[in-house]
Structure formats: C-alpha cells, structure tokens
C-alpha positions as CSV (number, residue, x, y, z in Angstrom):
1,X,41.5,-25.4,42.1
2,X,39.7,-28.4,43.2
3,X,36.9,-26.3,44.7
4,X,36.6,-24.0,41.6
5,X,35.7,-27.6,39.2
6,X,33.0,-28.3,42.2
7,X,31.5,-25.3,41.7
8,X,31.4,-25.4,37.7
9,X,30.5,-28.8,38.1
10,X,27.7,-27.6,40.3
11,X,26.3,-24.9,38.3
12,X,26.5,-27.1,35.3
13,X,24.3,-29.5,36.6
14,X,22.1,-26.3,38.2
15,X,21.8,-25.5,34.6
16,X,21.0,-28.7,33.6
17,X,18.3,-29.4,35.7
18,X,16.4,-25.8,34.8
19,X,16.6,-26.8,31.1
20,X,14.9,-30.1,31.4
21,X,12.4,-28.3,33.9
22,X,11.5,-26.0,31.1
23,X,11.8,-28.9,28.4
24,X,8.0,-29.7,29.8
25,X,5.4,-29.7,27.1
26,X,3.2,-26.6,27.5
27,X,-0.3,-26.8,27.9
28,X,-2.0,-26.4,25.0
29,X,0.6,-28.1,22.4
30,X,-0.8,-30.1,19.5
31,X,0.9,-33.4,19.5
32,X,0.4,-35.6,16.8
33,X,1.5,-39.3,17.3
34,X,1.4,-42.8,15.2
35,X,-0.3,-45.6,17.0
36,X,1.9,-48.5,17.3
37,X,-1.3,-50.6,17.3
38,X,-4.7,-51.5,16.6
39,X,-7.1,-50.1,18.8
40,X,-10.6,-51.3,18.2
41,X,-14.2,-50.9,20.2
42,X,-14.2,-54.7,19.7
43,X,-11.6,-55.8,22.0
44,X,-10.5,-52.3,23.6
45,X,-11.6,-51.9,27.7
46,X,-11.6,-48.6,29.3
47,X,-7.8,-48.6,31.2
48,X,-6.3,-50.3,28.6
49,X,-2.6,-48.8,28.0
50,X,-1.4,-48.5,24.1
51,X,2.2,-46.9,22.7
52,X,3.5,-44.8,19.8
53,X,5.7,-42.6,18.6
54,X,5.8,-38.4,18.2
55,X,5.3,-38.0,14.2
56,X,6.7,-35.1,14.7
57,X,9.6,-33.0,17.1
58,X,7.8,-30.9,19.6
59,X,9.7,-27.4,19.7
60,X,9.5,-24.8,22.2
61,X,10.8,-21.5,22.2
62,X,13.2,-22.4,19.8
63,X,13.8,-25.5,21.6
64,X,13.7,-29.4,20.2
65,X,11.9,-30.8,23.6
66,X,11.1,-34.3,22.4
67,X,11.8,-36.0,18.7
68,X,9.7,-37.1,16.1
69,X,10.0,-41.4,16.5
70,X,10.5,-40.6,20.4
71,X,7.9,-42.6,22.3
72,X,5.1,-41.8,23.5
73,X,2.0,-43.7,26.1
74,X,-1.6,-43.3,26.2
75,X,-4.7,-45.2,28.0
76,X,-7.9,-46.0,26.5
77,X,-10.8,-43.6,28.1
78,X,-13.8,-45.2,26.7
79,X,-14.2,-48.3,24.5
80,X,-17.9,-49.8,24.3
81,X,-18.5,-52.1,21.4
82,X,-21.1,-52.6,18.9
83,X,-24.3,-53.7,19.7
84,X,-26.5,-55.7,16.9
85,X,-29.4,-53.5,15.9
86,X,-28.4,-50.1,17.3
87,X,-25.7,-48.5,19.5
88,X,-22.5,-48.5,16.7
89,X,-19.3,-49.0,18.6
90,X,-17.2,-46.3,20.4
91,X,-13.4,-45.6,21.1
92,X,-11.5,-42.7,22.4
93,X,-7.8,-42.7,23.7
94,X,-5.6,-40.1,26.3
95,X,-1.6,-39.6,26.2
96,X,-0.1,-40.4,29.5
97,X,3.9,-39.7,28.5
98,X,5.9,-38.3,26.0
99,X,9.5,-39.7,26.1
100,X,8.8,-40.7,29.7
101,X,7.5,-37.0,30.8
102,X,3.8,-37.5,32.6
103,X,1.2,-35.5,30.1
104,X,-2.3,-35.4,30.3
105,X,-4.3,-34.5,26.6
106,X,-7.3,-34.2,25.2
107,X,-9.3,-37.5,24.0
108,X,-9.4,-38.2,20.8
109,X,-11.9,-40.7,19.2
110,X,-13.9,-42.6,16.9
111,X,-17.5,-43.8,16.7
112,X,-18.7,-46.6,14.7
113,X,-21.3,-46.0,11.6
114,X,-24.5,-45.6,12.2
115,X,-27.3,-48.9,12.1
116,X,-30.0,-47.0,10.7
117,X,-29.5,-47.2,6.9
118,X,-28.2,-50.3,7.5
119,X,-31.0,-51.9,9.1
120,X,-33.8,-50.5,7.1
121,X,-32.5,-52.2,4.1
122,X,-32.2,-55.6,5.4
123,X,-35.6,-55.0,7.4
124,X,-37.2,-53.4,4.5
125,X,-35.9,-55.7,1.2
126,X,-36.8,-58.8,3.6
127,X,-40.3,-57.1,4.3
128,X,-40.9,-56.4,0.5
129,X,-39.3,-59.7,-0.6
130,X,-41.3,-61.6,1.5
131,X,-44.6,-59.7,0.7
132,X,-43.8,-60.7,-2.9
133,X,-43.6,-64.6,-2.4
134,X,-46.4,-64.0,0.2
135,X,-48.5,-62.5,-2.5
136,X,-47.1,-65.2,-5.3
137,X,-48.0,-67.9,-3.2
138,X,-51.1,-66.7,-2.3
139,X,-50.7,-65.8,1.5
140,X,-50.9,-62.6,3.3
141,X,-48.8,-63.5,5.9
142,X,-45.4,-63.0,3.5
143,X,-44.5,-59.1,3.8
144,X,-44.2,-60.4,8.0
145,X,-42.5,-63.3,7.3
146,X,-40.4,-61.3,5.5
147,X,-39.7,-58.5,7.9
148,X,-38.9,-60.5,10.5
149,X,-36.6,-62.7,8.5
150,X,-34.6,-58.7,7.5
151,X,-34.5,-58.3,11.4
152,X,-32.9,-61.5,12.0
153,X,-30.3,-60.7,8.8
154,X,-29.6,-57.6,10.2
155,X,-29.2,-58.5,13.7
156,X,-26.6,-61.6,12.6
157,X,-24.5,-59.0,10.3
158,X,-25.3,-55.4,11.8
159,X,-22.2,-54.7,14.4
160,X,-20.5,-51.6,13.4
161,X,-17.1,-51.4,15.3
162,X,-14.5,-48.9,14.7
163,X,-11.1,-49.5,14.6
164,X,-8.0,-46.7,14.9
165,X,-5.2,-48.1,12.8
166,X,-2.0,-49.0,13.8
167,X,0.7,-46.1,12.4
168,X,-2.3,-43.6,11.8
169,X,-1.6,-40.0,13.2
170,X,-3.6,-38.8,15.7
171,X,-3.4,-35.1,17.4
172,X,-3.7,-34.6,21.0
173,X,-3.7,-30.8,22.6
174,X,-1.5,-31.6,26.4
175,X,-3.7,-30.4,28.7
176,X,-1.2,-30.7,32.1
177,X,2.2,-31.6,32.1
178,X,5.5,-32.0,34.8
C-alpha cells in the first residue's frame, strides 16, 4: 500500500511540474502592466531595474498563468535626458519577470517634445522684441541683442524630459520566456 501512495505521490508531482512548465508565457503575448513608479529621462540610467504589477490575468489555453496585481520586473534599456537647445529626452523600458518567471519583451518608450517650436518663439519674440527697443531707441544693434537674449531664455527653460507615470499601463509583447 505504501508503495502505491509513492507512486501517486510521484505522478502527482510529475503532473505538477508539466503544468507549471507549460504555465510559461508564450512568445508573442501582450502584457499590459502598471508601473509602480516614476520613470523619467531626467534621473533614469540604462540598467536601472523598476517593478509593477500585471493589469490584467494572462490566460493560456484556457489557462489563468499569472494574475492581474501579480508582479511583475523590468530594466530600463535606454534613458538619455534632455539637452537645452535640441536633443528632447528619451526613455524606453524591457520586462525581465512576470511573477518571478524570466521573460524577455519588446521595449516600450517615450521621447520627449520636440525643441523646435519651442525655441523659435523665445529666439524669435526676443529677436523681434529687441529690434523694436533697438529701433525705439535709435540703435540697430536691438533685433541681435534681442535674439541672443531668446537663445539664452531658451537655453535656461528649454529641457524637454519625459516622464512614464507611476500606475500607467503599459503593453509589452514577451518575446522569450522559461
């Protein structure tokens, strides 16, 4: 009798073990996660490891394979920040886990805004401002006064960061998982 439970008990775990095997996440799943934090082009560095949770259960074949609220892991791929007068900032971001499983996804990202508009209006309302007082006052050396006084506005205020949101969902397609 005992050696009829050892063998149940055997097969039971046998079965066990080939339904988490097949629990894996199949390659080309959409995940969508929440961030559980900020992740910004400011103060991101490539490597940088972030967490969150499944917004929604991953089902396969009929099968509840991980939980929406389970957790999940990802690394930053890419983070570059702003630069003053051109070059808007950058961020993208990898899963690593799902409920401890080892994925690997598709990046997903954000780019800052762009300078241009920006910039031409400080440049340009400083250029035409100054041209005005230039011409007021009786110099011609105003609409360059101006212009360079625009640059310098626009170089002190121009950095354009992006931020992803902590609890915003994101979607990741798994591209390998064991």
């Amino acid at each position: 009798m005992t050696s009829k439970r050892s063998l149940t008990l055997i097969v039971v775990c046998m079965l066990a073990l080939a339904l988490n095997a097949s629990a894996a996440v199949p390659v080309g799943t959409k995940v969508t996660v929440r961030l559980g934090q900020a992740i910004s082009s400011e103060t991101a560095h490539t490597g940088d490891s972030w967490d969150g949770t499944l917004a929604n259960d991953i089902v396969v074949n009929g099968q509840t394979v991980a939980k929406a609220g389970d957790p999940v892991k990802g690394k930053v791929t890419y983070a570059k920040a702003s630069g003053r007068l051109k070059t808007p900032g950058q961020v993208s971001i990898r899963l690593t886990s799902i409920n401890g499983s080892s994925v690997t996804s598709s990046a997903v990202g954000a780019k800052g805004k762009s300078h241009t508009k920006s910039n031409a209006t400080k440049i340009g309302g400083g250029a035409a401002a100054g041209a005005l007082i230039g011409g007021l006052a009786g110099g011609g050396k105003g609409a360059g006064v101006g212009a360079g006084a625009g640059t310098g506005v626009a170089a002190a205020t121009g950095k354009q960061d992006v931020t992803l949101s902590a609890e915003t969902a994101r979607t990741f397609t798994i591209t390998s998982s064991k």
